[in-house]
C-alpha positions in Angstrom: -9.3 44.0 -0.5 -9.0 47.1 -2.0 -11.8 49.3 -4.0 -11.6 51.9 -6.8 -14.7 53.6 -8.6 -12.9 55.7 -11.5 -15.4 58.3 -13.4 -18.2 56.5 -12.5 -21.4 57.8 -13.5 -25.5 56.9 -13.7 -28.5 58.5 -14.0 -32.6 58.0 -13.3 -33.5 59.2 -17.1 -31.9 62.4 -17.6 -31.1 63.2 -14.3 -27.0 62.8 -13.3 -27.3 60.9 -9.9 -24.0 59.9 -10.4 -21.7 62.1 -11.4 -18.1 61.0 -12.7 -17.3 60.2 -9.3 -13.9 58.8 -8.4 -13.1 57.3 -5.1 -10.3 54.8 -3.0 -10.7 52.5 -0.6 -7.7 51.1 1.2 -7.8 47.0 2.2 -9.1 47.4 5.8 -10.2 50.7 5.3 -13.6 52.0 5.8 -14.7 55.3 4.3 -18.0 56.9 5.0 -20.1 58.4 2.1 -22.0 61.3 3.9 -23.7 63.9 2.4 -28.1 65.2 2.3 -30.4 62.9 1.3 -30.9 62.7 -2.1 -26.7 62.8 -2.7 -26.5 59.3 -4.7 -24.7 57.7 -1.4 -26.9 54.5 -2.0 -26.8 54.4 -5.5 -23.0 54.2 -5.3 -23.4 50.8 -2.9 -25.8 49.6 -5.0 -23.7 50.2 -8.5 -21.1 48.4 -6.7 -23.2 45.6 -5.2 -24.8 45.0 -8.8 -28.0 45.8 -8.5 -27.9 48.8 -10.2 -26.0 49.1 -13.6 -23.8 51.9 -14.2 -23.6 54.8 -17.4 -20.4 54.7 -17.8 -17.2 54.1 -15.5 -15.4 51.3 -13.7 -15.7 49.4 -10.3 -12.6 47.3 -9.6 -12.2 45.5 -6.0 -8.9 44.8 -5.9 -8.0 45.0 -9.2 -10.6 43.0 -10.8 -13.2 44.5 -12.7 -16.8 43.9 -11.6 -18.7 45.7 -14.2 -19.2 42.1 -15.9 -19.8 40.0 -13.0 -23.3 39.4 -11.5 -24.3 40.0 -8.2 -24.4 36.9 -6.6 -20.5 36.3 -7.7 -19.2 39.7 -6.3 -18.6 38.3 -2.6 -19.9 41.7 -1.3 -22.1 41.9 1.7 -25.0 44.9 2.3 -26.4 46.0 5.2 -29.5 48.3 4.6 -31.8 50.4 6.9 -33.9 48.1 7.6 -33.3 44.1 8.1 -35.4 42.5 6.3 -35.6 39.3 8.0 -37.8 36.5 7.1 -40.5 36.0 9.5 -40.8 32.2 9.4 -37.2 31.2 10.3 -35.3 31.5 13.5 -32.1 33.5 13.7 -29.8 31.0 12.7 -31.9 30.1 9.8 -32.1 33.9 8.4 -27.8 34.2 9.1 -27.2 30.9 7.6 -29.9 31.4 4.6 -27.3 32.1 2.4 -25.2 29.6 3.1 -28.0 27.2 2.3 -28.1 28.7 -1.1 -25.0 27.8 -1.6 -24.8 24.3 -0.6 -22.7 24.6 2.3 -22.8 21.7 4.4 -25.2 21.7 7.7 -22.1 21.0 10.3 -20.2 24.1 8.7 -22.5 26.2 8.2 -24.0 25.8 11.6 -20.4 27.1 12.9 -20.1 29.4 10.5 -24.0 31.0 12.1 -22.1 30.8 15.4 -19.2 32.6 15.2 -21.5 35.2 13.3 -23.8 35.7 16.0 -20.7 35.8 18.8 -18.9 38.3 16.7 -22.8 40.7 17.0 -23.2 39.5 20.6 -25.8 37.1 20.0 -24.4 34.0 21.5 -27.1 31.6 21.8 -30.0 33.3 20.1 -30.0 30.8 17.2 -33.4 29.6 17.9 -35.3 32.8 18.4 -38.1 34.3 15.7 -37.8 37.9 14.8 -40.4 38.7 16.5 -39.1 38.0 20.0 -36.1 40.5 19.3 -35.8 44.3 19.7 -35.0 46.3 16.8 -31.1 46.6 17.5 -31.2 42.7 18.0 -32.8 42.6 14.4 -30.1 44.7 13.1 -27.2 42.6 14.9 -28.8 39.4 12.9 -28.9 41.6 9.5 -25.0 42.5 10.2 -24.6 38.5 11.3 -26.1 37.8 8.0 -23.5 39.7 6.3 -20.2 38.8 7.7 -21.8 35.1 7.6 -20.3 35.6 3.7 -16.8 36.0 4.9 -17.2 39.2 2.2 -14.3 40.9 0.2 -16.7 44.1 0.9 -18.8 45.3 3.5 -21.2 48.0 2.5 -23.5 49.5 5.3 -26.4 52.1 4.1 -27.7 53.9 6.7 -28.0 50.9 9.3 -28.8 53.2 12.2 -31.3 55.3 11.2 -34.4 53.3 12.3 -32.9 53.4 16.2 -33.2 55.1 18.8 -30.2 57.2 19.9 -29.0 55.1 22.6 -29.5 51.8 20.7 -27.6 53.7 17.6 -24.4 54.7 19.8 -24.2 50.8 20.9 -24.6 49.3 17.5 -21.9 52.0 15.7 -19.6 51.1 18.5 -20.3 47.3 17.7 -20.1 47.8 14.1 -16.2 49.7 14.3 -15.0 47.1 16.5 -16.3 44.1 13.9 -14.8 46.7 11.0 -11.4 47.0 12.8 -11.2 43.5 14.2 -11.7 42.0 11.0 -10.0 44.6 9.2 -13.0 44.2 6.5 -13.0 46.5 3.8 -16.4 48.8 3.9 -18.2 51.9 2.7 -20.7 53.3 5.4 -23.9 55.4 4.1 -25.0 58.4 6.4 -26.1 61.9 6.7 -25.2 62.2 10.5 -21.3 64.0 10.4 -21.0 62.5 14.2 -21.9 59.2 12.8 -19.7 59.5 10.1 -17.0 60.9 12.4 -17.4 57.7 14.7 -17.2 54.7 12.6 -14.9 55.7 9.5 -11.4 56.7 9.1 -12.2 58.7 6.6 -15.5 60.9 5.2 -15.9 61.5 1.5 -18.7 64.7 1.6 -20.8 64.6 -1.3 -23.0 66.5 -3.1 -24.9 66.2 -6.3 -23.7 62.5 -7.4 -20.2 64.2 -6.6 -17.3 63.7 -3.7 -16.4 67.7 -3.0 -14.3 66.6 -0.3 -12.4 63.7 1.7 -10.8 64.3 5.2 -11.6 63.7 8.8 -14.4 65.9 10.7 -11.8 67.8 12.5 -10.8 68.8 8.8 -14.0 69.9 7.6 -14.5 72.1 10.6 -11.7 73.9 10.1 -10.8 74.2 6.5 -13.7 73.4 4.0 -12.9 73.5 0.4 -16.8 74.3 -1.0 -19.6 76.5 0.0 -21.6 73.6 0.2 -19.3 71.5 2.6 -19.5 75.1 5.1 -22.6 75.0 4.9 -23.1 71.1 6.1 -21.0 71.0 8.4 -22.5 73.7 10.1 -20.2 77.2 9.1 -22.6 80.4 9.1 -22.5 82.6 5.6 -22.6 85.8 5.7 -23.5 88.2 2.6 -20.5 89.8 1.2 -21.9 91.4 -2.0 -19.5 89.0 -4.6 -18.5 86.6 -2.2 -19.9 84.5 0.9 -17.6 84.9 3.9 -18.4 81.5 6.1 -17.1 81.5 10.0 -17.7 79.3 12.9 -20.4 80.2 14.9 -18.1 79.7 18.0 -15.9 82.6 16.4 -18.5 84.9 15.9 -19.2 87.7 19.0 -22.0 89.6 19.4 -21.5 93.3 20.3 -23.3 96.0 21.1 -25.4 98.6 18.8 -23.0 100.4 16.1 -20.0 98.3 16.9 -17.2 97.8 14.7 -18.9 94.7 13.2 -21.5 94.2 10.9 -24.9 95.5 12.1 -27.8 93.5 13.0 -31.5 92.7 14.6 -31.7 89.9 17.2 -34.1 87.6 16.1 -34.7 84.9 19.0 -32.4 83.6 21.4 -32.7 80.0 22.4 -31.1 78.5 25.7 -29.4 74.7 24.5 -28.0 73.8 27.5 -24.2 74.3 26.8 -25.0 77.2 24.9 -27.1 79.9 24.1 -27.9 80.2 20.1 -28.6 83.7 19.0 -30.3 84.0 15.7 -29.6 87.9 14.3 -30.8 89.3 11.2 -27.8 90.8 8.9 -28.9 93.0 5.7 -29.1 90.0 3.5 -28.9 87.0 5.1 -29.2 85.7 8.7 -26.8 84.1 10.9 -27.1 82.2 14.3 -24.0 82.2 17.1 -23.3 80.4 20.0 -22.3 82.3 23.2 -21.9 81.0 26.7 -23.8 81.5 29.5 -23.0 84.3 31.3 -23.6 87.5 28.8 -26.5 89.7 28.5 -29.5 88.2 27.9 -30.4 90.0 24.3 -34.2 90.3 23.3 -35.9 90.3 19.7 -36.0 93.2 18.1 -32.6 94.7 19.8 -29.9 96.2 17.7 -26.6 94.5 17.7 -23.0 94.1 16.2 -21.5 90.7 14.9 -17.6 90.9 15.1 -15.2 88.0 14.5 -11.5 88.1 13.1 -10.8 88.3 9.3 -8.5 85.3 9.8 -11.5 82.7 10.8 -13.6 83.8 8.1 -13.1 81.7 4.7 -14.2 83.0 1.8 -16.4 81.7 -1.4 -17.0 83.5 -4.5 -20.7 82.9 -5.7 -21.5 81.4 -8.9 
């Protein structure tokens, strides 16, 4: 199934969350909506899912226009942050809920929990209460819950957040496979550009209700189209006077007092491990580079030179 939001738009009062956003969504494709917090990535899954209504614009999932239909009929599945389950039933009772609802029969919907649960890896954990599983096994039974639909949509907002790194690398890696296996139409909420980077094949960047920018990571690293997609995806401005010249921190060497480059006052210097991040204070602005190990150590307070090429700098007027 394919989706397209054309000029969609919706605001809290006067304030554009919204913002006449357009967007694609191959069959089989998923497409991660990352941008800060604050963005309107959830609102978009929730204009599409129903339960918000939108201002103005059109949601069409494969060619059939949803602004009419009610929730309940838009076969689309959402995964939130948290999972919600209900405390009183067992596993197989919370994936098959729905089912239930609708007045699917016990034997099929009883298969239809199983395969759910096999496809999360949680073959046999039909009889288990919430409260014997971890938190990533309480997000595998939210995500069985979903798929349990057989939905035309997937829609995942920020299902990670609430774990722990480790737990977060295994579930992204589950949820990708399920995507790809299934090849299940979905729209992935995040403000992590390695999460993004991971799961989706492609990233819409948005700011301001707006998409600024759609590519893979390897794109936005090297050729951002906005000041605002340098700056989140890491790029370090420097003060030009009428413009802001943004380069890769990587790209950026740090030379000695009255250098060719632009002069500077080291800040701090901070050993990460792979690298050591050197904040230095420019005229207007201040900028932090990456080195390797190996250089002189530099001290606060010491004069210094940034010098990179013209080529790897991109430049934004201001506004």
């Amino acid at each position: 199934m394919s989706l397209r939001l054309r000029d969609l738009r919706f605001s809290y009062g006067a304030e554009p969350v919204v913002d006449g956003l357009d967007l694609q969504v191959a069959a089989g494709e998923m497409v991660a909506l990352l941008g800060a917090s604050g963005c309107g990535k959830t609102s978009i899954l929730k204009l599409i899912a129903g339960l918000l209504r939108p201002d103005a614009g059109v949601i069409e999932l494969n060619g059939r226009d949803l602004s009419s239909e009610p929730t309940e009929r838009r076969r689309i599945s959402i995964v939130f942050q948290k999972p919600l389950l209900f405390p009183y039933l067992s596993v197989g009772e919370n994936v098959g809920f729905s089912l239930k609802l609708k007045g699917v029969g016990e034997a099929a919907a009883k298969e239809r929990v199983r395969e759910a649960l096999a496809l999360v890896k949680l073959d046999g954990y039909e009889g288990r209460r919430p409260n014997e599983l971890s938190g990533g096994q309480e997000q595998r039974v939210s995500l069985a819950r979903a798929l349990v639909n057989d939905p035309d949509l997937l829609l995942l907002d920020e299902p990670f957040a609430a774990l722990d790194e480790n737990l977060r690398v295994e579930i992204r890696s589950l949820v990708a496979g399920i995507q790809r296996r299934l090849k299940l139409t979905s729209i992935f909420v995040t403000h992590d550009q390695h999460e993004a980077a991971a799961v989706a094949h492609r990233i819409a960047f948005m700011d301001r209700g707006r998409i600024l920018q759609m590519g893979s990571l390897r794109e936005f690293y090297e050729h951002p189209e906005s000041l605002e997609a340098a700056r989140f995806f890491g790029w370090q401005l420097i003060d030009g006077g009428e413009y802001w010249s943004a380069v890769r921190p990587e790209s950026i060497q740090i030379g000695a007092e009255g250098g060719s480059g632009l002069p500077g006052v080291v800040e701090s210097s901070a050993d990460l491990g792979t690298v050591v991040a050197t904040t230095v204070r420019l005229e207007h602005s201040n900028t932090t580079v990456e080195s390797r190990h190996g250089l002189p150590e530099l001290s606060p307070g010491q004069a210094v030179s940034l010098q990179f090429a013209e080529n790897s700098a991109r430049r934004f007027a201001k506004s």
